[in-house]
LUMLOKOL-178103 format. One line per 5 residues: number of its first residue (from 0); their letters; for each residue z, y, x of N, C-alpha, C. Coordinates in steps of 0.02 Angstrom, whole numbers, plus 50000, padded with zeros to 5 digits. Layout:
N
NUM = A = Z:Y:X:Z:Y:X:Z:Y:X ~ ...
***
This chain:
247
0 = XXXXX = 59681:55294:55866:59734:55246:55880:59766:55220:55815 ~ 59777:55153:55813:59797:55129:55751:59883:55136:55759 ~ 59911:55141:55708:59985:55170:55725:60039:55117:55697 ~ 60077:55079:55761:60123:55013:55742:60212:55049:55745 ~ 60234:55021:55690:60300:54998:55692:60327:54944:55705
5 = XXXXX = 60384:54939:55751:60396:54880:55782:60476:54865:55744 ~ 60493:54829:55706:60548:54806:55677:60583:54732:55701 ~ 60632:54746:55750:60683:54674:55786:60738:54702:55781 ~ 60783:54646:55754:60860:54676:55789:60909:54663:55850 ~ 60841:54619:55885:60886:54618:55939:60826:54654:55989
10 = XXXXX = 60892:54695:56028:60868:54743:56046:60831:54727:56126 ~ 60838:54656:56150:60804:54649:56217:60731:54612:56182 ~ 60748:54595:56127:60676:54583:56134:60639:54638:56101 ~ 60648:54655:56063:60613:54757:56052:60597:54781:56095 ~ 60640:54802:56157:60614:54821:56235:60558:54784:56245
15 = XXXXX = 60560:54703:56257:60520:54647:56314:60435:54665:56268 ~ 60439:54685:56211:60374:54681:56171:60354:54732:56197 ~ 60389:54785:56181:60355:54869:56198:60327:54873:56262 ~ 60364:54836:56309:60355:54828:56377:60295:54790:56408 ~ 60281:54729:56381:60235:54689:56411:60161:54685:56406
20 = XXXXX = 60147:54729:56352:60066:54756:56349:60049:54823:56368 ~ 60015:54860:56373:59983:54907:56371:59925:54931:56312 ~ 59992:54969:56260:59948:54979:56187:59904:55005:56177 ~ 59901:55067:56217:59863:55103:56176:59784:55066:56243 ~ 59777:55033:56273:59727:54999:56315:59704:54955:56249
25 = XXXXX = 59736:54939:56217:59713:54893:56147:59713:54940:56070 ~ 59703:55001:56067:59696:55038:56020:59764:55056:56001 ~ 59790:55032:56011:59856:55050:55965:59914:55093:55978 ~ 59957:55124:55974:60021:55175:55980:60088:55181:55943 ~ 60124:55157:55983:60201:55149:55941:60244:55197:55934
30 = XXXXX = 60229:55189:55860:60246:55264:55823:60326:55262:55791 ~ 60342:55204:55784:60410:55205:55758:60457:55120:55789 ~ 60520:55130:55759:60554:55053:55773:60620:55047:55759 ~ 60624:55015:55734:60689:55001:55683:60735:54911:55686 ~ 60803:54910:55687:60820:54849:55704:60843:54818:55635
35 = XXXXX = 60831:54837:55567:60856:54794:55502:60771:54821:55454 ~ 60770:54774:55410:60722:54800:55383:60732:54860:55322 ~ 60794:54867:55316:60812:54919:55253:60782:54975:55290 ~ 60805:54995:55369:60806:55036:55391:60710:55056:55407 ~ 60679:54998:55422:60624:55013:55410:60576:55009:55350
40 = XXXXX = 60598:55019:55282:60574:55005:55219:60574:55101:55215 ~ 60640:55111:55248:60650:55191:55226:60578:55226:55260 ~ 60559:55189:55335:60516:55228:55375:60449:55211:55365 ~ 60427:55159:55323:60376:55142:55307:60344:55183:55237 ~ 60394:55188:55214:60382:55236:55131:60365:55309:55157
45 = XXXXX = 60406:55335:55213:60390:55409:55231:60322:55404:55257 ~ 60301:55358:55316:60253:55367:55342:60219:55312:55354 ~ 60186:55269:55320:60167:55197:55332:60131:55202:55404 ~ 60143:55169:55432:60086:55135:55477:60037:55092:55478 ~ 60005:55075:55523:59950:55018:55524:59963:54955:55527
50 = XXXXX = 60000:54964:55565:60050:54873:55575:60099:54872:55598 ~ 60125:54824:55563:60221:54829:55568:60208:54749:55588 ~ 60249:54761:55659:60264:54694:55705:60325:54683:55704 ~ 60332:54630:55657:60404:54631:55621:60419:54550:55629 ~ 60498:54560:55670:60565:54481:55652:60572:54484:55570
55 = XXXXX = 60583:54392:55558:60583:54378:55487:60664:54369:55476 ~ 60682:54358:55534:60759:54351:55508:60801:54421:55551 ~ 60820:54441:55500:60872:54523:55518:60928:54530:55479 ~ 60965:54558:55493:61027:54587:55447:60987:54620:55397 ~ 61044:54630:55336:61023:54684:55265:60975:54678:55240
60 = XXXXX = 60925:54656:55275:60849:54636:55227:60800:54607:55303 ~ 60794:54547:55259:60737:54500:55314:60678:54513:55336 ~ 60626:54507:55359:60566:54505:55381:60526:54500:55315 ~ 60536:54454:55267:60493:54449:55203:60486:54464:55152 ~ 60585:54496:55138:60598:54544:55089:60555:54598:55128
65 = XXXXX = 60558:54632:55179:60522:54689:55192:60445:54703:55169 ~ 60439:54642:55177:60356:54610:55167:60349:54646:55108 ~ 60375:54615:55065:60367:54602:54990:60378:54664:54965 ~ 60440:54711:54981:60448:54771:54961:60398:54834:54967 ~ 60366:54810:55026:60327:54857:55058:60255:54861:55019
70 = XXXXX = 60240:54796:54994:60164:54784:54939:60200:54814:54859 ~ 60268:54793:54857:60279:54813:54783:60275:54895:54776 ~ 60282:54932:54844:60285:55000:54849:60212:55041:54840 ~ 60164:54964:54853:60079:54980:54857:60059:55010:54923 ~ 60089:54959:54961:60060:54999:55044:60042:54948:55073
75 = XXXXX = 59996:54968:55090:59957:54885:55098:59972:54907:55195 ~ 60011:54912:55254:60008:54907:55287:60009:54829:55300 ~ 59968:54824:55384:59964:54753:55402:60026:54711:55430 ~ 60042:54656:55413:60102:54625:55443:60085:54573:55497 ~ 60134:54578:55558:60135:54523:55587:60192:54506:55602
80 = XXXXX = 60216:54421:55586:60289:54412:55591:60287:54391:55670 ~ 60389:54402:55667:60402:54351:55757:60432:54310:55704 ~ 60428:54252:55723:60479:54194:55710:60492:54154:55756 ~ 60558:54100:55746:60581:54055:55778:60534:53993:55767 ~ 60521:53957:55822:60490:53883:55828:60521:53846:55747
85 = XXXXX = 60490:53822:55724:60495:53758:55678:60507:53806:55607 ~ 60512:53876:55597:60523:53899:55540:60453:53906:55487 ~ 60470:53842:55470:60365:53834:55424:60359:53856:55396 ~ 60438:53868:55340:60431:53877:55275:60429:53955:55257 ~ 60476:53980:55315:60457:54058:55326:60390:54085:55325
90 = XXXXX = 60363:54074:55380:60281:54072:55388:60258:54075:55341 ~ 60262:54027:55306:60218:53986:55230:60215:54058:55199 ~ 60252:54053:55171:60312:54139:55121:60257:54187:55148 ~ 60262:54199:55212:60247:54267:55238:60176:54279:55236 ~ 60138:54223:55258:60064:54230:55239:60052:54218:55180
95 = XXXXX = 60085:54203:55137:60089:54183:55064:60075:54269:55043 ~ 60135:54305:55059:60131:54386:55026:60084:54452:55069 ~ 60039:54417:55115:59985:54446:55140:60002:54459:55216 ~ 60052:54420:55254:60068:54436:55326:59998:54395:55349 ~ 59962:54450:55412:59906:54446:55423:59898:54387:55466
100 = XXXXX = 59966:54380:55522:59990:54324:55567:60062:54296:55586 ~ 60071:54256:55628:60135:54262:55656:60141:54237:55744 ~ 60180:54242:55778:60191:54251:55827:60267:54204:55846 ~ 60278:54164:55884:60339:54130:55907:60345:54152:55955 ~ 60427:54194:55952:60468:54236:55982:60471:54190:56064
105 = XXXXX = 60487:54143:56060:60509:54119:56115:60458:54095:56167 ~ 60386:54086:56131:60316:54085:56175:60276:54142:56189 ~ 60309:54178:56164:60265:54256:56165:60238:54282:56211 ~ 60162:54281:56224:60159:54294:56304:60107:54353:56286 ~ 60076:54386:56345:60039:54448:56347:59988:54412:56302
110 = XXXXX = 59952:54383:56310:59881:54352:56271:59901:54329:56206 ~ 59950:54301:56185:59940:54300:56123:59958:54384:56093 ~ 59992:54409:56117:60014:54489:56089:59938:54507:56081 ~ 59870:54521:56140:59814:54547:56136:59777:54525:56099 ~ 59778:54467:56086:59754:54407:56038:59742:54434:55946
115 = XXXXX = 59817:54412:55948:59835:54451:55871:59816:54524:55865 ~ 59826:54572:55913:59833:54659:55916:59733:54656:55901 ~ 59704:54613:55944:59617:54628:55939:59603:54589:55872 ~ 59631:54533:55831:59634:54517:55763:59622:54577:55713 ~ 59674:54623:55731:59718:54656:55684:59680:54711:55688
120 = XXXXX = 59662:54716:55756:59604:54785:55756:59535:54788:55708 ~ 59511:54742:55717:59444:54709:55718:59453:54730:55634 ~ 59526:54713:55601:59530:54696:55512:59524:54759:55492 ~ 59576:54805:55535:59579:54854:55506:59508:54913:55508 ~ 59458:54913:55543:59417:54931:55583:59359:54919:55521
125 = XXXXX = 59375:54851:55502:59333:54847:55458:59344:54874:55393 ~ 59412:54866:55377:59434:54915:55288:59413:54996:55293 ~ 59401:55020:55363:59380:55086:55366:59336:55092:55356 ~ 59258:55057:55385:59200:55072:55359:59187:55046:55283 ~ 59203:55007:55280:59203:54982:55169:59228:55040:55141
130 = XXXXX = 59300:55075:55146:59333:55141:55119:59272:55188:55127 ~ 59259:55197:55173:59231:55248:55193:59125:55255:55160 ~ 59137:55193:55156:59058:55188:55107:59076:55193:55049 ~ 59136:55202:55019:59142:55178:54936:59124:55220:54916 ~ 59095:55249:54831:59087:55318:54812:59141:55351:54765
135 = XXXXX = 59148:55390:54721:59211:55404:54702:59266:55408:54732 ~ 59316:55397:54703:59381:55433:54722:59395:55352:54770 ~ 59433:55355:54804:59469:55289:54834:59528:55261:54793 ~ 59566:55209:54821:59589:55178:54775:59666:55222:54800 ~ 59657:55262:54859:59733:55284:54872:59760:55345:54810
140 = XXXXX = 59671:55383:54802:59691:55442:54754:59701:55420:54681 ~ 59684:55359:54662:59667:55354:54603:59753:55352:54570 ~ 59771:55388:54507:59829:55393:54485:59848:55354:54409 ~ 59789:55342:54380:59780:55278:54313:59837:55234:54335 ~ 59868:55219:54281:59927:55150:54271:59891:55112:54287
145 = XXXXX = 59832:55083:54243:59811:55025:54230:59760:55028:54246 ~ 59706:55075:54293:59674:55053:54331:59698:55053:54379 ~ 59744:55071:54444:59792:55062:54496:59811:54982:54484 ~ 59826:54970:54416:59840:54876:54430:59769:54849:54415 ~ 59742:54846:54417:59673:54835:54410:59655:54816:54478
150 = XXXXX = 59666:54892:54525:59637:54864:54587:59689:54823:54625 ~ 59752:54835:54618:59798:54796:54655:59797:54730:54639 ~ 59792:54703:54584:59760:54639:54559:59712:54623:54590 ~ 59644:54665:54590:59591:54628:54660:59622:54629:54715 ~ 59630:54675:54743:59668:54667:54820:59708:54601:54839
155 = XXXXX = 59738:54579:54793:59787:54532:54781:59769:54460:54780 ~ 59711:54463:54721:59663:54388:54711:59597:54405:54734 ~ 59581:54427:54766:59496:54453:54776:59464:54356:54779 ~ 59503:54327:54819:59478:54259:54849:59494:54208:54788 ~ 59512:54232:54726:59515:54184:54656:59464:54209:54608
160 = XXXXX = 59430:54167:54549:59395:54186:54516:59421:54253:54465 ~ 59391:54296:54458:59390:54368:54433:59361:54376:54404 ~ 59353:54388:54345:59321:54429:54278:59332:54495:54235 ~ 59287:54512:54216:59310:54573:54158:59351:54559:54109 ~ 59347:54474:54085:59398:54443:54028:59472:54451:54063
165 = XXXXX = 59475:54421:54129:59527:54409:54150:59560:54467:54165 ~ 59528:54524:54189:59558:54585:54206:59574:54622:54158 ~ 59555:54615:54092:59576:54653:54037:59622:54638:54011 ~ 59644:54556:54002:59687:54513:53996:59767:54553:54045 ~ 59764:54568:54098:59806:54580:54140:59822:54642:54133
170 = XXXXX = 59799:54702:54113:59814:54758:54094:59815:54764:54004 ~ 59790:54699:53967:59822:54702:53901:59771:54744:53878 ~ 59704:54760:53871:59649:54801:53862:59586:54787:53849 ~ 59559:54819:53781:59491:54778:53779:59440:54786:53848 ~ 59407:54729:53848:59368:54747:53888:59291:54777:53898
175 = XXXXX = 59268:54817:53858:59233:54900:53862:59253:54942:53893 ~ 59326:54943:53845:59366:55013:53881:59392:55013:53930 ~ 59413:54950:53959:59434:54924:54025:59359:54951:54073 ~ 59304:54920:54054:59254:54932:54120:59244:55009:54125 ~ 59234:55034:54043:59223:55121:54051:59256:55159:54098
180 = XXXXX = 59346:55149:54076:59379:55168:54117:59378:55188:54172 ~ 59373:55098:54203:59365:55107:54282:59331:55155:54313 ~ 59247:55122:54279:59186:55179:54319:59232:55260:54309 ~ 59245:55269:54252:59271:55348:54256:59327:55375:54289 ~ 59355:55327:54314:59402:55366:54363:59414:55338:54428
185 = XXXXX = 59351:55296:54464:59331:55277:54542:59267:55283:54564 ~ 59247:55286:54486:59155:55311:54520:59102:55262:54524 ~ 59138:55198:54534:59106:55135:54551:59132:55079:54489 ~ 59087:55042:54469:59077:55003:54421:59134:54942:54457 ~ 59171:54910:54390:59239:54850:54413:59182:54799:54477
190 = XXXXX = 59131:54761:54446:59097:54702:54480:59066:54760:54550 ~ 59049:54802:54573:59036:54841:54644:59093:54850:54662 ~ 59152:54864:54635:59221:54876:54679:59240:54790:54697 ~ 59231:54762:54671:59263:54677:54685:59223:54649:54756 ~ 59152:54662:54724:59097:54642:54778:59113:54679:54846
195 = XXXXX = 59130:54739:54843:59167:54775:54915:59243:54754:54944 ~ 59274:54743:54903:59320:54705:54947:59312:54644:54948 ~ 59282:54599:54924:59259:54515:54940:59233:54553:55040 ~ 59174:54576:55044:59126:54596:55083:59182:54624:55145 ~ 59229:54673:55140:59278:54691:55165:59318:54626:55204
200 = XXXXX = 59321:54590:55157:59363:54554:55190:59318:54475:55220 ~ 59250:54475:55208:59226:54433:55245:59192:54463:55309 ~ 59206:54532:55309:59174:54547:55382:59236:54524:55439 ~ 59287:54557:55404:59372:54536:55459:59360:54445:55477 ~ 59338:54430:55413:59328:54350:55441:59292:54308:55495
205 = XXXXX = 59220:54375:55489:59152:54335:55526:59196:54368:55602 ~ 59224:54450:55613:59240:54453:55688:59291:54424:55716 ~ 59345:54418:55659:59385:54370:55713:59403:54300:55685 ~ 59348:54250:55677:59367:54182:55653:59296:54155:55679 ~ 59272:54097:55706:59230:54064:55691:59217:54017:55631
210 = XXXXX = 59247:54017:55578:59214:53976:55523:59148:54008:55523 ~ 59116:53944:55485:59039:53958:55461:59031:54004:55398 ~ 58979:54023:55395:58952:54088:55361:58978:54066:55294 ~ 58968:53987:55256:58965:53988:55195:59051:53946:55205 ~ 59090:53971:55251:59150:53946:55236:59198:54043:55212
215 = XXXXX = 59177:54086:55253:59207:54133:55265:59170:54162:55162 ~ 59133:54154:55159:59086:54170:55071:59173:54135:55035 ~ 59167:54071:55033:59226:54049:54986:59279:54068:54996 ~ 59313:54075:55062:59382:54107:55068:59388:54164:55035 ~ 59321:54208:55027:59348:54289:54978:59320:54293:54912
220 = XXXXX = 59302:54200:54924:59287:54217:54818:59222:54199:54799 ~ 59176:54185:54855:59108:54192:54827:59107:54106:54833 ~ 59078:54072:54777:59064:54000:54774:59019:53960:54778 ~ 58958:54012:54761:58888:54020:54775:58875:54059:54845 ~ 58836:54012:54885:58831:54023:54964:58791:54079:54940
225 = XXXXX = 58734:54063:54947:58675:54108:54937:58678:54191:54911 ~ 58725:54178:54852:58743:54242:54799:58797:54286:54859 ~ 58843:54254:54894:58853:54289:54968:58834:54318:54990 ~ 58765:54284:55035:58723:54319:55050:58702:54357:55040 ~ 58671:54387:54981:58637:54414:54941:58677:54480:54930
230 = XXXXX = 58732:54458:54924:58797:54550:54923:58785:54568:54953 ~ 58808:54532:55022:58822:54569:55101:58762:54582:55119 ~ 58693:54578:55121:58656:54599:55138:58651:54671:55089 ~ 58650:54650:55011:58646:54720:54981:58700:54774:55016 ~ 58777:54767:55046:58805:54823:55040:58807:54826:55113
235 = XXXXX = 58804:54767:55160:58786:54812:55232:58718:54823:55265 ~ 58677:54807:55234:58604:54801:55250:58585:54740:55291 ~ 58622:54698:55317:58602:54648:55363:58653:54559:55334 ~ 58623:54496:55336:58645:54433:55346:58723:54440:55371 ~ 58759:54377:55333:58817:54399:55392:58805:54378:55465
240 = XXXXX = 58770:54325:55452:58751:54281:55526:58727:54347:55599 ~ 58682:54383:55542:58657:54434:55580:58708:54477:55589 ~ 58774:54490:55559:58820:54543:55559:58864:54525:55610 ~ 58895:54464:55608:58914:54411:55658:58889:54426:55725 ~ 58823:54417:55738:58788:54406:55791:58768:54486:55847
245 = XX = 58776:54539:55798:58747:54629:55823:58833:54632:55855 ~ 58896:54610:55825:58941:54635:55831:58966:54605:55904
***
């Protein structure tokens, strides 16, 4: 079961959410819930969850300060906002700092809740088998300053052009000792860790998006269709078309 925190401050609609699906029928289990976001910044640091189904506007700290605090803390849990009709610029912001979706409070019906919840499954579902193929240490154990920003930097731009120049540049480090590094304390060479989360995050694309094969390649970075191809077949054994198509 993937494990959600639910953050509103008003408290009938906190109820009407908890109420109108049947979670754990969609993988999921509500593990915590909080009505300001300070109050859930405290419960997210003790025990992150999987997804925090979170209002953007709250007392003491908003929906996007939470956002934001919660990546500066390095917890990459998944976000999905509620917002009010016509708030763009919110939105904008929120998928701007990695909110996965959003949801309007006042249309909120069972299907879009299952909608987003089988999105969100599908993403997370997929960062488990990539984690779980990587070799070396993961990126949760790894304790390096500056390889920790290294990977949070990919995590961050995976879908912008990336280099060994540029990444050495960003940790202020030649780049030898920058690539040595890495391999020595994740196991896996900088260009195989990049190529796994590009791959990571074009599988979340192919299950829940229909763009075309060589649209979902550029969204995580790859510019060259073909050279796409050519990863994802090296690190899952199969086409995405074909990965697409078994799933």
């Amino acid at each position: 079961m993937w494990k959600v925190m639910l953050v509103e401050d008003e408290t009938f609609v906190r109820e009407s959410v908890k109420e109108i699906i049947q979670w754990e029928d969609m993988g999921f289990t509500l593990t915590g819930e909080a009505s300001n976001g300070e109050e859930a910044l405290e419960m997210i640091r003790n025990q992150p969850p999987d997804l925090v189904l979170c209002d953007i506007v709250m007392p003491k700290m908003d929906g996007l300060e939470l956002l934001k605090e919660t990546r500066r803390a390095g917890i990459a849990s998944k976000f999905v906002m509620l917002t009010c009709m016509g708030d763009f610029e919110s939105m904008r912001q929120a998928m701007e700092f990695g909110a996965s979706n959003y949801i309007l409070k006042l249309s909120m019906s069972v299907k879009d809740l299952r909608e987003t919840l089988a999105k969100i499954s599908a993403e997370l579902s997929a960062s488990k088998p990539a984690a779980m193929s990587a070799g070396g240490e993961t990126a949760e154990r790894i304790t390096h300053p500056e390889v920790k920003k290294i990977i949070q930097y990919i995590d961050e731009h995976y879908d912008e052009e990336i280099t060994l120049a540029s990444l050495s540049r960003h940790v202020m480090m030649g780049e030898n000792y920058v690539s040595a590094l890495f391999k020595k304390k994740t196991g896996e060479t900088l260009i195989h860790y990049l190529h796994r989360i590009r791959i990571e995050k074009a599988i979340a694309l192919l299950l829940t998006t229909d763009l075309p094969v060589n649209q979902v390649g550029q969204n995580v970075g790859f510019m060259n269709d073909n050279y796409f191809i050519k990863i994802f077949k090296r690190i899952t054994g199969t086409t995405p078309s074909q990965y697409r198509n078994a799933k």
